[in-house]
DSSP file (Angstrom, degrees, kcal/mol; ACC not computed):
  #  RESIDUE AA STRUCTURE BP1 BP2  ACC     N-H-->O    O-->H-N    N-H-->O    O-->H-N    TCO  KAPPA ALPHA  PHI   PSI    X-CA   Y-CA   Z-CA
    1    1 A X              0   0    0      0, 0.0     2,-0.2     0, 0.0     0, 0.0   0.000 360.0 360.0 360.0 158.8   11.8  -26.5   24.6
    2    2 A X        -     0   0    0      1,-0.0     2,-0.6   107,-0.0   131,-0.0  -0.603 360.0-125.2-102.8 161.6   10.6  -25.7   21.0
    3    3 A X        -     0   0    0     -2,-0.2     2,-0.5    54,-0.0   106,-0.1  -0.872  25.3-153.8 -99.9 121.5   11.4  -22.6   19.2
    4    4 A X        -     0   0    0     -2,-0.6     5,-0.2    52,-0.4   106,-0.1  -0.697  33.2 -80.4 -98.5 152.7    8.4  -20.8   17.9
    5    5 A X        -     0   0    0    104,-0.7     4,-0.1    -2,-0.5     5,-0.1  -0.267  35.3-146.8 -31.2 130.6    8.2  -18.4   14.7
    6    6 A X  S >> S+     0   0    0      3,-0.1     4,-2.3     2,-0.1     3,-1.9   0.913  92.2  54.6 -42.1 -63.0    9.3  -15.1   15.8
    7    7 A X  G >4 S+     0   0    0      1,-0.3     3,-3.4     2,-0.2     2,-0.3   0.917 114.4  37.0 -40.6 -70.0    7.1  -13.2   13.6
    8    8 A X  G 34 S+     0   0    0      1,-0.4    -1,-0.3     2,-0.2     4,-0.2   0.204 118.6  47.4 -91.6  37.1    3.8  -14.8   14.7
    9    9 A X  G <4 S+     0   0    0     -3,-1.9    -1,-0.4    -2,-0.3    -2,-0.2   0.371 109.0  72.9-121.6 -16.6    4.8  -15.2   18.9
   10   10 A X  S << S+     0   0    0     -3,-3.4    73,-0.2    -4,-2.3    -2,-0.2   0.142 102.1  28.0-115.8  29.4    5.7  -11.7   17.8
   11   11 A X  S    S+     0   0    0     51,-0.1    -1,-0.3     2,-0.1    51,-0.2   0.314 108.2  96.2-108.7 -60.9    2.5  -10.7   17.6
   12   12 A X  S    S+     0   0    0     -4,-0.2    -3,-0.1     1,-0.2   114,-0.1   0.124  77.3  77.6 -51.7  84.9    1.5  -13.0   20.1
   13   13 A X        -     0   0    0    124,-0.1    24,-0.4   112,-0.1   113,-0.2   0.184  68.9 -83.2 177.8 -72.3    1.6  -11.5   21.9
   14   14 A X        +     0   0    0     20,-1.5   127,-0.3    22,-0.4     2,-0.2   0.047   7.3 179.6-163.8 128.7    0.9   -8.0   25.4
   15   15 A X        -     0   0    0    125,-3.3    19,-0.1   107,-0.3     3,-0.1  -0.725  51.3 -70.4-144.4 151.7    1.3   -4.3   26.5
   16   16 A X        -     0   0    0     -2,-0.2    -1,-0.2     1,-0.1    17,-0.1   0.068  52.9-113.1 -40.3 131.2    0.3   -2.4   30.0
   17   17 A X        -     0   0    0      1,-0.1     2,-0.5    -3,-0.1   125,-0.1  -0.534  28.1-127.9 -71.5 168.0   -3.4   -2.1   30.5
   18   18 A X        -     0   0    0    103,-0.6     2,-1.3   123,-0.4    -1,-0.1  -0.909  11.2-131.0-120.0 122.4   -4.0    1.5   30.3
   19   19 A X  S    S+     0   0    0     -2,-0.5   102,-0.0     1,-0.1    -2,-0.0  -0.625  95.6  38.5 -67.3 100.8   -6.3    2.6   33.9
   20   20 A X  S    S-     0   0    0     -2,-1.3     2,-0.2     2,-0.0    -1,-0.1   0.617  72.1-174.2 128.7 113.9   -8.8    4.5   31.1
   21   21 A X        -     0   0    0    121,-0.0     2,-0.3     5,-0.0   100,-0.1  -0.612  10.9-144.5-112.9-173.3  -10.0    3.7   27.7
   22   22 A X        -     0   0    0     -2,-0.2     3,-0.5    98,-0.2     4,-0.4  -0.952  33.9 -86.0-149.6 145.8  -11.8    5.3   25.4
   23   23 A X  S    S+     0   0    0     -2,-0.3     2,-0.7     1,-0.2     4,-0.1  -0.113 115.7  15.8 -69.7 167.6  -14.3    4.3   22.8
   24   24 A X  S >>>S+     0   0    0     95,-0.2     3,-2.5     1,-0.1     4,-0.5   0.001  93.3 118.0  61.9 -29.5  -12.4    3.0   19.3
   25   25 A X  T 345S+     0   0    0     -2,-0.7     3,-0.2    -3,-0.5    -2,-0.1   0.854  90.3   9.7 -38.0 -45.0   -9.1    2.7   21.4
   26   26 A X  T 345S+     0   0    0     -4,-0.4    -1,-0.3    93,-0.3    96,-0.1  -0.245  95.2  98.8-123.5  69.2   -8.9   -0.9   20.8
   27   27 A X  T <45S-     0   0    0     -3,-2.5    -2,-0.1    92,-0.1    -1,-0.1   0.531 105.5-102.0-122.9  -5.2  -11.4   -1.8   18.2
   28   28 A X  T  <5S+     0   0    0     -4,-0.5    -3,-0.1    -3,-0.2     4,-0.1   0.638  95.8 116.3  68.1  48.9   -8.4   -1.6   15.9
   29   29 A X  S   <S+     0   0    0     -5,-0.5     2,-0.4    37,-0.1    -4,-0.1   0.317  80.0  50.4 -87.7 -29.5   -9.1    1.8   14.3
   30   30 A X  S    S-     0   0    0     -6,-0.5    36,-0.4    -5,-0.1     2,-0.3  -0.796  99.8 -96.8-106.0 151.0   -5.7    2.8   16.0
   31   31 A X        -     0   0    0     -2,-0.4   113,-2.4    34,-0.1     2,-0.2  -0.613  40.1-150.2 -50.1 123.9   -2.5    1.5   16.0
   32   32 A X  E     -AB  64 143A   0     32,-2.3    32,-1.7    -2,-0.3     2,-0.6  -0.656  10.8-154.2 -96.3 157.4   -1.7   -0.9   19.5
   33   33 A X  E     -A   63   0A   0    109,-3.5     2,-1.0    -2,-0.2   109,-0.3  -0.926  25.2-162.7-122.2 117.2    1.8   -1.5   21.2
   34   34 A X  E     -A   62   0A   0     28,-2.8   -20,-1.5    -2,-0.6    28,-0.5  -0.755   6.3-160.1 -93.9  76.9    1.1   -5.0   22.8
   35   35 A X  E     -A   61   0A   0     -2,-1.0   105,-1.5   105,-0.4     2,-0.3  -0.493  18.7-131.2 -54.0 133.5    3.5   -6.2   25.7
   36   36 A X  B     +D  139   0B   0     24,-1.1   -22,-0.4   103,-0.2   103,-0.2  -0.537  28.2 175.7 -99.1 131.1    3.5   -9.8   26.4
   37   37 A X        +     0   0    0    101,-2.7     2,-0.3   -24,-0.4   102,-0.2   0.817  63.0  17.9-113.0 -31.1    3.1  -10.6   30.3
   38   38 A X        -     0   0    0    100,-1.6     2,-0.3    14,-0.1    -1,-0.3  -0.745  54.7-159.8-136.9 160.7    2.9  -14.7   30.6
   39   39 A X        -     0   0    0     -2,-0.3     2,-0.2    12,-0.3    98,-0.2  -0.702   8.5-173.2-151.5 132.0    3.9  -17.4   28.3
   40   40 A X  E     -E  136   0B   0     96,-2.2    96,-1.3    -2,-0.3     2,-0.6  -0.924   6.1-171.9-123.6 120.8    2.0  -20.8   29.1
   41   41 A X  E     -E  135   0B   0      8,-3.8    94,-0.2    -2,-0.2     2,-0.2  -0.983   6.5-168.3-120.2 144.2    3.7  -23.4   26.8
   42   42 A X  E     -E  134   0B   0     92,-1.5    92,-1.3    -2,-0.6     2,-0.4  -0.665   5.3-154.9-112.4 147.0    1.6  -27.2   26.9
   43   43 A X  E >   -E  133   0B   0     -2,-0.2     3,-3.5    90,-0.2    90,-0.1  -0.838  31.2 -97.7-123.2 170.9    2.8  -30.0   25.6
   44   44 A X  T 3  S+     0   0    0     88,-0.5    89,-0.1    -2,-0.4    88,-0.0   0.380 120.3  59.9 -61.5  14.9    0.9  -32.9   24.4
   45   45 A X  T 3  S-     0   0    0     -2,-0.1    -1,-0.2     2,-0.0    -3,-0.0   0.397 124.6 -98.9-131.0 -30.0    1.3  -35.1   27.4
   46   46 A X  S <  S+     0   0    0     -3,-3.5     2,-0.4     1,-0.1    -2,-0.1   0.550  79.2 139.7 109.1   1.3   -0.7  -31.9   29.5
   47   47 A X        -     0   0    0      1,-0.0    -1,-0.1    -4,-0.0    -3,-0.1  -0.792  30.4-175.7 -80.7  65.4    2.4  -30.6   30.8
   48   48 A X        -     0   0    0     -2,-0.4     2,-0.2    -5,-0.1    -6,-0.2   0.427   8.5-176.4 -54.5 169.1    2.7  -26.7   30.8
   49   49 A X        -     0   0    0      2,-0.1    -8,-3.8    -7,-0.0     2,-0.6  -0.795  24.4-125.5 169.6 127.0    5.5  -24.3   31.7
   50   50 A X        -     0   0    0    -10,-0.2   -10,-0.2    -2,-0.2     2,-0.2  -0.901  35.6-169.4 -89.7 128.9    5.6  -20.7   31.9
   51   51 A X        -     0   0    0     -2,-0.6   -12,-0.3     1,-0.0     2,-0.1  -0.606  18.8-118.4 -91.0-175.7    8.3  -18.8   29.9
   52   52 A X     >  -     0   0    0     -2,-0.2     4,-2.1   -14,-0.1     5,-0.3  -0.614  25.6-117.8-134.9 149.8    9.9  -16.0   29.2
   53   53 A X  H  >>S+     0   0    0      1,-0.2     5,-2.4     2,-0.2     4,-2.3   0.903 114.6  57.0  -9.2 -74.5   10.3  -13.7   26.1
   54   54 A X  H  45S+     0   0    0      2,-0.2    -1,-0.2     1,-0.2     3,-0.1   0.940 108.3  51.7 -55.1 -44.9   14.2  -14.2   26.0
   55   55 A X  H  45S+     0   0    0      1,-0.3    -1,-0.2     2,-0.1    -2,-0.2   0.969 115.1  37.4 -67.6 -40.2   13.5  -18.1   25.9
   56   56 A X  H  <5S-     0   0    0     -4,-2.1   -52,-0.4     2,-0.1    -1,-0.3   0.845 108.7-126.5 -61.1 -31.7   11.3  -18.0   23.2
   57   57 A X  T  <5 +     0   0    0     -4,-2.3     2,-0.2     1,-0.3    -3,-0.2   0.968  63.9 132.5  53.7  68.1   13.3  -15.1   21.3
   58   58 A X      < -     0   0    0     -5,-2.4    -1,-0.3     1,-0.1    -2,-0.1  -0.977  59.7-101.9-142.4 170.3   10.5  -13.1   20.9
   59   59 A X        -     0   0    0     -2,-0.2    -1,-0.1   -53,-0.2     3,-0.1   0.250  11.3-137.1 -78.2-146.4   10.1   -9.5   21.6
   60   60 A X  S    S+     0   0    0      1,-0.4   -24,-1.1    14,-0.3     2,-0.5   0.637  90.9  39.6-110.3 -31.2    8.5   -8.0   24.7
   61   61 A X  E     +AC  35  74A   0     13,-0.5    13,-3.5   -26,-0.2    -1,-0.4  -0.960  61.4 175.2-122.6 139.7    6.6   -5.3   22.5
   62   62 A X  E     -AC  34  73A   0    -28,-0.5   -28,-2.8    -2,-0.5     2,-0.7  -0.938  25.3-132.1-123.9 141.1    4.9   -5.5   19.2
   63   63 A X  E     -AC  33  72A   0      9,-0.8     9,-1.8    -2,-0.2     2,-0.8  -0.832  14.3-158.3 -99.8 145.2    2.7   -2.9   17.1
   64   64 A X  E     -AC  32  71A   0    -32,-1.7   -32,-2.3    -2,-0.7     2,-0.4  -0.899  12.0-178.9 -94.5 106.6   -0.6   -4.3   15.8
   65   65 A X  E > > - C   0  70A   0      5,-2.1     5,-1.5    -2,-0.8     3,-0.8  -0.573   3.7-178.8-126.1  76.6   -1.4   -2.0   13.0
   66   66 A X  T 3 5S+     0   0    0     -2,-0.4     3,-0.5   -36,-0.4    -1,-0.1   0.680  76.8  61.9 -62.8 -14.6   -4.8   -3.6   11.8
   67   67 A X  T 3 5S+     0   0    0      1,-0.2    -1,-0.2   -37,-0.2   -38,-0.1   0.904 122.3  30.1 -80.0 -18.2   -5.4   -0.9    8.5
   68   68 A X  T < 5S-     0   0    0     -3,-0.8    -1,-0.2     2,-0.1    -2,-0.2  -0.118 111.8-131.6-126.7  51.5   -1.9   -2.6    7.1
   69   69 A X  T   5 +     0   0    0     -3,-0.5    16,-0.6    15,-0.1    -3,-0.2   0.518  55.8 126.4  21.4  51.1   -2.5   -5.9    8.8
   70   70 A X  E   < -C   65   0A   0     -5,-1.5    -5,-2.1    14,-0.2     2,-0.3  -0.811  51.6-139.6-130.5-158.2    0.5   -6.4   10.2
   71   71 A X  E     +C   64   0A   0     12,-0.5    12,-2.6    -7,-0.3    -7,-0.3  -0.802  22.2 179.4 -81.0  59.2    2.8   -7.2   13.2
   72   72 A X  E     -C   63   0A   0     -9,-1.8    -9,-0.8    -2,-0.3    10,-0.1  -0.524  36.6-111.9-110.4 154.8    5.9   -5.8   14.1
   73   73 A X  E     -C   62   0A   0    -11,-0.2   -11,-0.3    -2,-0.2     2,-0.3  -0.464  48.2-125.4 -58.0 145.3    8.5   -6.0   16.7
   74   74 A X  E    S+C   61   0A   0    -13,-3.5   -13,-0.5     1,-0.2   -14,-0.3  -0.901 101.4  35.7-151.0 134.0    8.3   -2.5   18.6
   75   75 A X  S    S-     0   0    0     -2,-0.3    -1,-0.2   -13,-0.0   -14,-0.1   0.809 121.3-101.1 -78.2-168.0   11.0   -1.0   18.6
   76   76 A X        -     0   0    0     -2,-0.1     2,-0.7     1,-0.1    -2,-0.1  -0.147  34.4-152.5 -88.8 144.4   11.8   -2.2   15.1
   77   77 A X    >   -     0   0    0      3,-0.1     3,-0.5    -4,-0.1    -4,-0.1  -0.777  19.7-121.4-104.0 130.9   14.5   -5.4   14.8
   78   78 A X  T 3  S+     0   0    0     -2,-0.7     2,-0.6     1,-0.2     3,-0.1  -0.445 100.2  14.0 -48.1 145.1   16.7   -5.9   11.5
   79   79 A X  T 3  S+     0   0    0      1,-0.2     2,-0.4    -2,-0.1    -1,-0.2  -0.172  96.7 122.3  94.0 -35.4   16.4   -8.5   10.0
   80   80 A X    <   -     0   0    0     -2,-0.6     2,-0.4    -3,-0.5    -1,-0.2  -0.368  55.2-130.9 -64.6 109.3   12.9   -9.6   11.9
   81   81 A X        -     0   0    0     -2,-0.4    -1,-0.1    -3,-0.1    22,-0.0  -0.698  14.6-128.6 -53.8 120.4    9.6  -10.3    9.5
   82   82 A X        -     0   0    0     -2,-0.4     2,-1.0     1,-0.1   -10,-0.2  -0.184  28.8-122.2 -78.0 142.7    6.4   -8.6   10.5
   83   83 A X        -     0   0    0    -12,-2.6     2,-0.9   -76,-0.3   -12,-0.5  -0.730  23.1-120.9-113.1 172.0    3.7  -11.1   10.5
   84   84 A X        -     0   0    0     -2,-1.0     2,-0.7    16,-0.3    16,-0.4  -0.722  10.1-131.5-108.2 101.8    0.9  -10.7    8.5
   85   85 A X        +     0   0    0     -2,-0.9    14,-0.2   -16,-0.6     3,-0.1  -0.432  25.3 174.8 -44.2 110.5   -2.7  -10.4    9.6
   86   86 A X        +     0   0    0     12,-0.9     2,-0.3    -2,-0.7    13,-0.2   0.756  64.4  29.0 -78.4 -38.2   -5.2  -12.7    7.6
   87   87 A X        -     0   0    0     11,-0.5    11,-1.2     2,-0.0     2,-0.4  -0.989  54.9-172.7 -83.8 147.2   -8.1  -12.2    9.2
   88   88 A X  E     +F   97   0B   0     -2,-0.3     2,-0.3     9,-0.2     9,-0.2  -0.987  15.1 161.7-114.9 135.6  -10.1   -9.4   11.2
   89   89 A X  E     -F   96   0B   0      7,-3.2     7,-2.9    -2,-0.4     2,-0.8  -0.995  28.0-152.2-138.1 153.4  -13.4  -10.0   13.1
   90   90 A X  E     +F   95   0B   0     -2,-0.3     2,-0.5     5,-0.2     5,-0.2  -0.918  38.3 168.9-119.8 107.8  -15.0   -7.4   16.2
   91   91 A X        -     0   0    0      3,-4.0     3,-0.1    -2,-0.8    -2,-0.0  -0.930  54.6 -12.3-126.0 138.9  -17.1  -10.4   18.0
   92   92 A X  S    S-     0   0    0     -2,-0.5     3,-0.1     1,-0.3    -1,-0.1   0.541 123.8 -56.5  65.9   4.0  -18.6   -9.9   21.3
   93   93 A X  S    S+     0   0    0      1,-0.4    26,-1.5    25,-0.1     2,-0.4   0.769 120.8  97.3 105.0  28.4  -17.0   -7.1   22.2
   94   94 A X  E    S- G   0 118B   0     24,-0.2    -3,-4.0    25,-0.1     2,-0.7  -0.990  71.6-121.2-159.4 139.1  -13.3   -8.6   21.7
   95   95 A X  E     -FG  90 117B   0     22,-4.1    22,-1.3    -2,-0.4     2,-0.8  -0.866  28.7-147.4 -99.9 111.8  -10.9   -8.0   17.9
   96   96 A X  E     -FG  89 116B   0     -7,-2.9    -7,-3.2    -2,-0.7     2,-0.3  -0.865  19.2-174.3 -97.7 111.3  -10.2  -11.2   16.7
   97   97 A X  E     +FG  88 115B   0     18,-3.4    18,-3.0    -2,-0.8     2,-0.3  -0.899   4.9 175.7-108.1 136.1   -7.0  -11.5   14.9
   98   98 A X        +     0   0    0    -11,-1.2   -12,-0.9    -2,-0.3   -11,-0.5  -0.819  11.0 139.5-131.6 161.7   -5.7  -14.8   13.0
   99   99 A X        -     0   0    0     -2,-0.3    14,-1.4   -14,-0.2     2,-0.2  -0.919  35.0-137.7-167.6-169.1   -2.6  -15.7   10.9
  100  100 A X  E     -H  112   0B   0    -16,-0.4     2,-0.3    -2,-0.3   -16,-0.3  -0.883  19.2-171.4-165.5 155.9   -0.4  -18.2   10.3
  101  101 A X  E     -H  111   0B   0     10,-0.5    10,-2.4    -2,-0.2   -96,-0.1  -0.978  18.7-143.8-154.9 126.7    3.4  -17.5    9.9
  102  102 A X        -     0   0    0     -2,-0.3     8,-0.8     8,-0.2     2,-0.2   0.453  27.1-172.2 -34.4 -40.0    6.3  -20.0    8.8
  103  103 A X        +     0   0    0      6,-0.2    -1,-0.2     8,-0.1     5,-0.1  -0.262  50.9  25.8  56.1-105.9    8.8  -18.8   10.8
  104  104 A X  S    S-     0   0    0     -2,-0.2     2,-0.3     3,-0.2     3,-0.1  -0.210  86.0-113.4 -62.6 174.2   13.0  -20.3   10.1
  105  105 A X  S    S+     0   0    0      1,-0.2    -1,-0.1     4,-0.0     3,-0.1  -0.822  99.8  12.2-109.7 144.6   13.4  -21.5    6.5
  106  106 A X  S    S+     0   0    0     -2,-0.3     2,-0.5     1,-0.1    -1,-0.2   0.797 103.4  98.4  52.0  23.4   13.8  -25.4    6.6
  107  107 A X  S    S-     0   0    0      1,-0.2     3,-0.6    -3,-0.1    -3,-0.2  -0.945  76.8-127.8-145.2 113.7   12.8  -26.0   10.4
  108  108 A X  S    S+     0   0    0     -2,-0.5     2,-4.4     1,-0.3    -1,-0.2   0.683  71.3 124.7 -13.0 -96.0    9.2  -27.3   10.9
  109  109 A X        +     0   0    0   -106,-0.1  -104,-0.7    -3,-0.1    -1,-0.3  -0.248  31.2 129.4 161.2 -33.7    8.7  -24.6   13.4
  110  110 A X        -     0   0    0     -2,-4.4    21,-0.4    -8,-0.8    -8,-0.2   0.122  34.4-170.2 -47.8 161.3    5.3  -22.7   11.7
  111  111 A X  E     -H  101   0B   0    -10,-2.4   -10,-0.5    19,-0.1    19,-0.2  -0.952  25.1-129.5-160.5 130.6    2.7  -22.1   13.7
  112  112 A X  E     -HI 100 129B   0     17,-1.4    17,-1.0    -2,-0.2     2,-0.2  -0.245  37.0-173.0 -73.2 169.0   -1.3  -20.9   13.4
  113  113 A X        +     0   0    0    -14,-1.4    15,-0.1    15,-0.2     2,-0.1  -0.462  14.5 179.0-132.6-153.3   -2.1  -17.9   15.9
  114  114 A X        -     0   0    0     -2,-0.2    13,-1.8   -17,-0.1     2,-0.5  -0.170   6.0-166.8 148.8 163.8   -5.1  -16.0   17.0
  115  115 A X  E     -GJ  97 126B   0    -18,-3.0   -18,-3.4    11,-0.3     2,-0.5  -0.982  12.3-152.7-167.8 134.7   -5.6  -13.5   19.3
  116  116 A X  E     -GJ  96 125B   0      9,-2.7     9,-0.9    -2,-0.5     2,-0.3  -0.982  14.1-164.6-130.9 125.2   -8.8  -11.8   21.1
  117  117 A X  E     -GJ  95 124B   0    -22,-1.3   -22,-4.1    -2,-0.5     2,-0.3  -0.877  24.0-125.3-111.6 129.2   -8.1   -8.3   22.1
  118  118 A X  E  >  -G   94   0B   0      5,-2.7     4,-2.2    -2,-0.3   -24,-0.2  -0.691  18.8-160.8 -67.3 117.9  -11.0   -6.7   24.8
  119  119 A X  T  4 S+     0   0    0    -26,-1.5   -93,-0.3    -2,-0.3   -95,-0.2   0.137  92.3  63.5 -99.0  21.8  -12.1   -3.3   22.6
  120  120 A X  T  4 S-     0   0    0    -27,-0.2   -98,-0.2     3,-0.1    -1,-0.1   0.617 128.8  -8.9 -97.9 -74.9  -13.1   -2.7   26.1
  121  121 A X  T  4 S-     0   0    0      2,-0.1  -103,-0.6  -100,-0.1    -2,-0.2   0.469  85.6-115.4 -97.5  -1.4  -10.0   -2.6   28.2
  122  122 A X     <  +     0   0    0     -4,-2.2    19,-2.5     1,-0.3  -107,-0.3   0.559  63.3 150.2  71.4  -3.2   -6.7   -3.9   25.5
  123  123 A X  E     - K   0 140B   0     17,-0.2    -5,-2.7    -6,-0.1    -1,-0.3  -0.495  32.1-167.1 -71.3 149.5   -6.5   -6.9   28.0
  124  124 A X  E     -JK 117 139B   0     15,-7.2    15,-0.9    -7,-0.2     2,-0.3  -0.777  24.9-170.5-124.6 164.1   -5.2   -9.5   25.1
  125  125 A X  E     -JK 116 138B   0     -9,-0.9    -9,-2.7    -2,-0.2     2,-0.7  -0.874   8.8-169.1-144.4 124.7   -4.8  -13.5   25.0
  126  126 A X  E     -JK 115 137B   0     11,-2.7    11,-1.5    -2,-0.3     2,-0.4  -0.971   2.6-172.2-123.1 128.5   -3.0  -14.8   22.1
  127  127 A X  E     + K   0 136B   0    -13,-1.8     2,-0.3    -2,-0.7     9,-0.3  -0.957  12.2 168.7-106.6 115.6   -3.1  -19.0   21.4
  128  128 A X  E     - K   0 135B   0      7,-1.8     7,-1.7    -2,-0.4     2,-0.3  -0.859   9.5-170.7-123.0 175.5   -0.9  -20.4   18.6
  129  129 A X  E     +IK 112 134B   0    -17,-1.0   -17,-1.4    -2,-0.3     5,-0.2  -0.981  14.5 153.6-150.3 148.1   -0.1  -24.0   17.9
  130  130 A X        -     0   0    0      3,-2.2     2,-0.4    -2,-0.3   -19,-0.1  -0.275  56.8  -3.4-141.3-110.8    2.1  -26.0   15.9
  131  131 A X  S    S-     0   0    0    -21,-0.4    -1,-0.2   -22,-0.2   -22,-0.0  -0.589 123.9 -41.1 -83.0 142.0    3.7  -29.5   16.0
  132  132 A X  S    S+     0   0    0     -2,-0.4   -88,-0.5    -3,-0.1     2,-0.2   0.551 124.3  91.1  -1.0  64.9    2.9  -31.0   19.0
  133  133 A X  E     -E   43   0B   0    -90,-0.1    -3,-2.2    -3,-0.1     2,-0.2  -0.867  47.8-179.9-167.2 137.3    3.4  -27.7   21.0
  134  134 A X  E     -EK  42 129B   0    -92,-1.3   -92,-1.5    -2,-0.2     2,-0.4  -0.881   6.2-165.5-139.7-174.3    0.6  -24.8   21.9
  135  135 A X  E     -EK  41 128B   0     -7,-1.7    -7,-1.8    -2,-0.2     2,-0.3  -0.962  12.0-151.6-168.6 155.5    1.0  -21.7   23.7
  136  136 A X  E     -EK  40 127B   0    -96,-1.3   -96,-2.2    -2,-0.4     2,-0.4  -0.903  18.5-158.5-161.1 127.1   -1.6  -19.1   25.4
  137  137 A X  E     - K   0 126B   0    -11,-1.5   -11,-2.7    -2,-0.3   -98,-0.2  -0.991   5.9-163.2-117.0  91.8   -0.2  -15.8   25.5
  138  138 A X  E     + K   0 125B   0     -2,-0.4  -101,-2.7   -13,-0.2  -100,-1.6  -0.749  33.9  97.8-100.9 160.5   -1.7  -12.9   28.2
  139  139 A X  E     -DK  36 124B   0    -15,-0.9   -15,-7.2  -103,-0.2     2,-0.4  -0.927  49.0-125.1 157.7-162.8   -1.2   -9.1   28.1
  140  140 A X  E     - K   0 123B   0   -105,-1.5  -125,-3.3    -2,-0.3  -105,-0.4  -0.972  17.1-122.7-164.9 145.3   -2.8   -6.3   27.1
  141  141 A X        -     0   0    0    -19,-2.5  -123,-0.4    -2,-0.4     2,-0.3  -0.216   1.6-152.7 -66.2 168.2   -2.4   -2.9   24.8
  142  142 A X        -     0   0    0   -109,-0.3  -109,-3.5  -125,-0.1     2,-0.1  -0.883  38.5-100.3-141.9 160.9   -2.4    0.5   24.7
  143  143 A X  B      B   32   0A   0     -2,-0.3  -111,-0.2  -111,-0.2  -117,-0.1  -0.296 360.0 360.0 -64.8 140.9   -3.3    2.8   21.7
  144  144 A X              0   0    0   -113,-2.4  -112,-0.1    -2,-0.1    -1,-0.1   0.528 360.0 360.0-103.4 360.0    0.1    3.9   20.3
């Protein structure tokens, strides 16, 4: 099984929906705490496999803090790199987040993200890819 960046799976990543939103609540005017529910990772062949956090060594909660573009482990890990939003877009009714993040120093392992957040309900889906490895990420926020 492949290792992905921490940072950007550590976005990638999903948090309880919460049974009532409210307008702005995810439109990414607020801060999110995003809990990861599924990991799908495909390999090139077509083969898929759900996994777990712990396998990946990523966390289970992340904040999304779109006014300082970033990512973080929540709560916060020594040593861990926040990854860094590059783009924002609100399309269709969904916050469209992108990056791309490096991850180990010397190991191949980067990997491009994006992630479409519902600014209706916080349900979230995040898809990154790298070397012959992708991953689709579900969960959902809440406003932090």
């Amino acid at each position: 099984m492949k290792k992905v960046t921490v940072a950007v799976l550590t976005f990638l990543f999903a948090c309880l929906v919460s049974p009532i939103s409210y307008a702005g609540d995810y439109d990414g005017s607020k801060p999110l705490i995003f809990s990861v529910k599924t990991v799908l990772e495909c390999a090139p062949n077509g083969e898929s496999y759900i996994v777990t956090t712990e396998e990946m060594e990523i966390p289970q909660f992340l904040i999304v803090d779109c006014k300082k573009m970033t990512i973080s482990p929540f709560p916060p890990i020594a040593g861990r790199r926040d990854s860094i939003i590059k783009r924002l877009e609100h399309i269709d009714g969904k916050l469209i987040l992108q990056g791309a993040d490096d991850g180990i120093e010397h190991i191949r392992d980067g990997v491009g993200w994006t992630a479409a957040i519902s600014e209706e309900t916080g349900r979230a889906v995040v898809t990154a890819s790298g070397d012959d490895v992708g991953f689709v990420i579900f969960g959902a926020c809440i406003p932090r």
